[in-house]
C-alpha positions in Angstrom: 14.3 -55.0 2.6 18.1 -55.4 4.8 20.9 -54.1 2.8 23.2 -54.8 5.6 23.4 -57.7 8.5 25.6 -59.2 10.8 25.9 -62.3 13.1 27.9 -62.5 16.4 28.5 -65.1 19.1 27.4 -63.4 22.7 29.4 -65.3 25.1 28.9 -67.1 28.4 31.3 -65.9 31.3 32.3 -67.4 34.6 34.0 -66.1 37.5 37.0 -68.1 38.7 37.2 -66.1 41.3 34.6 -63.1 43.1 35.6 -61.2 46.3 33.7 -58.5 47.6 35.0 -55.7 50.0 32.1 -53.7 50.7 29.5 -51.3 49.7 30.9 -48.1 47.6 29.0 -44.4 47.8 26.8 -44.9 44.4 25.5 -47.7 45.9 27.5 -50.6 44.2 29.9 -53.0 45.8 33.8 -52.9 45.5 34.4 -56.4 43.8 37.6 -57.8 42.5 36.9 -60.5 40.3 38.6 -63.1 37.3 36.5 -63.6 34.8 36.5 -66.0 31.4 34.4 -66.2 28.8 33.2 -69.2 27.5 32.8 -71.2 24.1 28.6 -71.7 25.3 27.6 -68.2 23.7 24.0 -66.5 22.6 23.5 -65.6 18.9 23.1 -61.9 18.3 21.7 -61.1 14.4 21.4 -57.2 13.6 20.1 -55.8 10.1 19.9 -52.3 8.8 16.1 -52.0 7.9 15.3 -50.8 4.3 12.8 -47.4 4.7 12.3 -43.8 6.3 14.8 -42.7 9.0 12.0 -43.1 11.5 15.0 -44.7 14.3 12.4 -47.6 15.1 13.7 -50.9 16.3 12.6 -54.6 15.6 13.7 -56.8 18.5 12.8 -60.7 18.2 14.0 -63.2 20.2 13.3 -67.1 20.7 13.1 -67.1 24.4 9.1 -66.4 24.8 10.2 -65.6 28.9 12.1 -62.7 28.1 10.9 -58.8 28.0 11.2 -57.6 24.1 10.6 -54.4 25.2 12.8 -51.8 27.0 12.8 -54.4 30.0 15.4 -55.9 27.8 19.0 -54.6 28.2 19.6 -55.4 24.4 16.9 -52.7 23.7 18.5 -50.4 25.9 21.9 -51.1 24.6 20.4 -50.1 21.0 18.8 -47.3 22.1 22.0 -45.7 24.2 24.2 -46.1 20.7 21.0 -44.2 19.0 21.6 -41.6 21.7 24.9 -41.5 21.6 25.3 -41.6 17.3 22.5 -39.6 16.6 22.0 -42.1 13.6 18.2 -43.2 13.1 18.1 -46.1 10.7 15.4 -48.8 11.6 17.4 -52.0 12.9 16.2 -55.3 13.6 17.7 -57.3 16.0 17.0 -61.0 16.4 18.4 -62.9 19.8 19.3 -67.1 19.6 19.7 -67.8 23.7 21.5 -70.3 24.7 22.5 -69.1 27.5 20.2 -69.6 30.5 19.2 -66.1 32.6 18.9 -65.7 35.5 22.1 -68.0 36.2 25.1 -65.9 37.1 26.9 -66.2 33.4 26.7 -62.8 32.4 24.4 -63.7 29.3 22.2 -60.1 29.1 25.5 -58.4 29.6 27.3 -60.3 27.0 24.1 -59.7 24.3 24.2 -55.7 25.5 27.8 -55.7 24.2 27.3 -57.9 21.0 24.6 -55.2 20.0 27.2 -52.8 20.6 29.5 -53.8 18.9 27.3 -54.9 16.0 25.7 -51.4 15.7 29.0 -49.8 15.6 30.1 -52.1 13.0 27.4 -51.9 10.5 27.3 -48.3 10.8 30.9 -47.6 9.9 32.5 -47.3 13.6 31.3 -43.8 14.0 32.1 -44.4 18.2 35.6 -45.0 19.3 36.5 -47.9 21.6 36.4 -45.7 24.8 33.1 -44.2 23.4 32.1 -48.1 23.1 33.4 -49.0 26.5 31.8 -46.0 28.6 28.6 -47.0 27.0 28.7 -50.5 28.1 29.7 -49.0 31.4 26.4 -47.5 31.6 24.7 -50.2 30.7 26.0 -52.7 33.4 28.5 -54.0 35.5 29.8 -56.1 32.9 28.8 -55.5 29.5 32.6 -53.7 29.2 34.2 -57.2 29.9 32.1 -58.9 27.3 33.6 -56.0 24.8 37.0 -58.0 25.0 35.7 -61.2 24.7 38.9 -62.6 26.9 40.4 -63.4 30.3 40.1 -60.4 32.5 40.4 -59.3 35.9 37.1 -57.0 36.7 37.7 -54.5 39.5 35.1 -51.3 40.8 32.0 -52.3 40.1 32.9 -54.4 37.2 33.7 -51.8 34.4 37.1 -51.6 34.9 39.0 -54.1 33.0 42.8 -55.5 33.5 43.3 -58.2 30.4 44.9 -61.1 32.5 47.4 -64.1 31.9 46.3 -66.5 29.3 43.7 -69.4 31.0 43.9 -73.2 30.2 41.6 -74.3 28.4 39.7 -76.0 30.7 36.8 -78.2 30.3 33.7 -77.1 31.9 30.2 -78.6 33.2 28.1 -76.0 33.9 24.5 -77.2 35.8 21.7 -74.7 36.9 18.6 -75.7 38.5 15.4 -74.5 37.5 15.4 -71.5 39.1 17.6 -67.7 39.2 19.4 -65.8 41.9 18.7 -61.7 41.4 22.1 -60.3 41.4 20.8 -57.2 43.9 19.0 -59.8 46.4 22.9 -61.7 46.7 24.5 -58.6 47.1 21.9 -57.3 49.9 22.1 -60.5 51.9 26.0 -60.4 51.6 25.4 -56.7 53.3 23.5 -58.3 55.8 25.9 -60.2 58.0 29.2 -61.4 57.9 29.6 -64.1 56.4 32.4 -66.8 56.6 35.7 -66.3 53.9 34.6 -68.6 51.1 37.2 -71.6 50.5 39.9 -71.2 48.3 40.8 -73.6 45.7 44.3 -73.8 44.0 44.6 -75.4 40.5 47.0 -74.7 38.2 48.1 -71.2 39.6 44.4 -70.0 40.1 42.6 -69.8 42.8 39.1 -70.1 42.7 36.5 -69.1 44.9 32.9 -67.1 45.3 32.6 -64.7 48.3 28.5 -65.0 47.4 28.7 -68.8 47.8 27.6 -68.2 51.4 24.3 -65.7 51.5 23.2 -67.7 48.5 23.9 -70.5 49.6 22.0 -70.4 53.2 19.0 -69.5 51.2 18.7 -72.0 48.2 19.9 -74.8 50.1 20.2 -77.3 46.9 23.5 -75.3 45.9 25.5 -76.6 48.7 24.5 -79.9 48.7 25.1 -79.9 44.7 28.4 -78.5 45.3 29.4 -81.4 47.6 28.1 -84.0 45.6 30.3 -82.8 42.6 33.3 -82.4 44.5 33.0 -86.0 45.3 32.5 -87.7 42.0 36.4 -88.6 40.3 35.7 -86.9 36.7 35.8 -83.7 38.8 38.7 -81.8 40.0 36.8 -78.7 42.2 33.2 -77.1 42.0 31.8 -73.9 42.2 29.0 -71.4 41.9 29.9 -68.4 38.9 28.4 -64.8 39.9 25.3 -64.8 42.1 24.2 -68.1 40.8 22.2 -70.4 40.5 24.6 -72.0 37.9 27.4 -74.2 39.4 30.5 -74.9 37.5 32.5 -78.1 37.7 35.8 -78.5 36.6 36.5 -81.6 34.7 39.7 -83.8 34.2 40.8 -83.7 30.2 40.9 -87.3 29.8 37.1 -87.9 29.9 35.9 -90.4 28.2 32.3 -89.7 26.1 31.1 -92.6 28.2 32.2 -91.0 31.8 30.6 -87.8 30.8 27.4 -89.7 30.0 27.8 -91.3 33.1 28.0 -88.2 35.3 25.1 -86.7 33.0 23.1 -89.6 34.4 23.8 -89.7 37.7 23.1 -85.8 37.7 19.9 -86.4 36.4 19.0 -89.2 39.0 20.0 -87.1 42.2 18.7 -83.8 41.1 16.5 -84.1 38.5 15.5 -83.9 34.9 14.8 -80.1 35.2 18.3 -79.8 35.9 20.0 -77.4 32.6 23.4 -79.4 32.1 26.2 -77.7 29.5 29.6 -78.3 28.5 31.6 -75.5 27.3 35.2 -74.8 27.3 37.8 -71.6 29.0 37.9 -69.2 25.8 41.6 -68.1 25.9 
């Protein structure tokens, strides 16, 4: 029997803007990078478990594709606050994804900090917030962005974390084809060669852009020509990829109509497929 539970929203991210400057000595790359989360979000659900201190975990989740074992950076994230707490109560954690892996929007980085910070809160807050962050550090790249939960510029690897101006609240289509980008293969090919500067966009005081754009797109050629093909449809302002892909994100005019966006859904769905994974989600400022 649970005596105790709690329910948070794991949040979708995009980066407005990614610029790489090199490789550091652990191995990592120097990245500068604006990121926002999203109102498209997973569905973390942690209980206390009923029963012996026996520090055993119950992880479900709806996504049959995904590893439930330590494969699964939710499980690791449990087990680092275990490590870190000393405190052995039997949790169950259950995962709702919504967000697609795989597709550059930071989803198993933003479920790694929901557990977190779910742990921590049904347990009393027995770490501080830089005990929290350094944790989420450790975990990933950007599992301390998704601690915040707002607007930030991301600089090292990712862990460290400026809060930035406040965003519009921009509409957003998000589309991903039906395959992922590994984060480490983009980052080796960007190694590789040198690649042309990835155009900058201005809107509204932002400008947005994706350094990775180019070794990713060269190999998955059905990026670019997506990219194109939004930037030239009129409910569009500008197009572009978030992360390492494969998800591209398309800025929308406000004054949509429900019938325009149908009418872009369809027109998606004609030149690219019904595999295609559409979204809308909104800037979270």
């Amino acid at each position: 029997m649970r005596d105790s539970s709690i329910r948070l929203f794991a949040p979708a991210k995009i980066n407005l803007s990614l610029e790489l400057s090199g490789k550091r000595a652990d191995g990592y790359h120097e990245v500068k990078t604006l990121m926002a989360p999203l109102t498209l979000a997973d569905e973390v659900s942690l209980s206390i478990v009923q029963g012996d201190s026996s520090g055993t975990l119950t992880f479900t989740c709806d996504d049959e594709t995904l590893p439930k074992d330590a494969g699964n950076i939710c499980v690791q994230a449990f087990h680092a606050f275990q490590r870190a707490t000393g405190i052995t109560t039997p949790v169950a954690i259950h995962l709702q994804k919504n967000i697609p892996h795989g597709a550059g929007l930071g989803g198993g980085s933003s479920d790694a900090a929901a557990v977190l910070s779910g742990l921590n809160t049904l347990f009393k807050n027995p770490l501080t917030r830089p005990q929290l962050e350094e944790l989420a550090a450790l975990l990933g790249s950007d599992v301390s962005f998704f601690l915040q939960k707002a607007p930030a510029w991301c600089g090292g690897r990712g862990e460290k974390i400026l809060e930035a101006a406040t965003l519009p609240s921009w509409k957003i289509l998000l589309m991903k084809p039906p395959f992922g980008v590994e984060t480490a293969w983009a980052y080796r090919q960007w190694d590789a060669k040198k690649w042309s500067p990835s155009r900058r966009v201005d809107i509204e005081k932002i400008t947005i852009f994706n350094d990775l754009e180019g070794p990713v797109f060269d190999k998955y050629l059905i990026l670019p020509v997506l990219k194109k093909w939004l930037t030239e449809r009129p409910e569009i302002i500008t197009a572009w990829m978030s992360g390492s892909g494969s998800t591209m994100v398309a800025l929308l005019h406000q004054e949509l109509t429900s019938d325009q966006h149908q009418e872009l859904d369809t027109a998606l769905m004609r030149n690219f497929g019904e595999s295609l994974w559409i979204a809308r989600a909104r800037v979270h400022t």
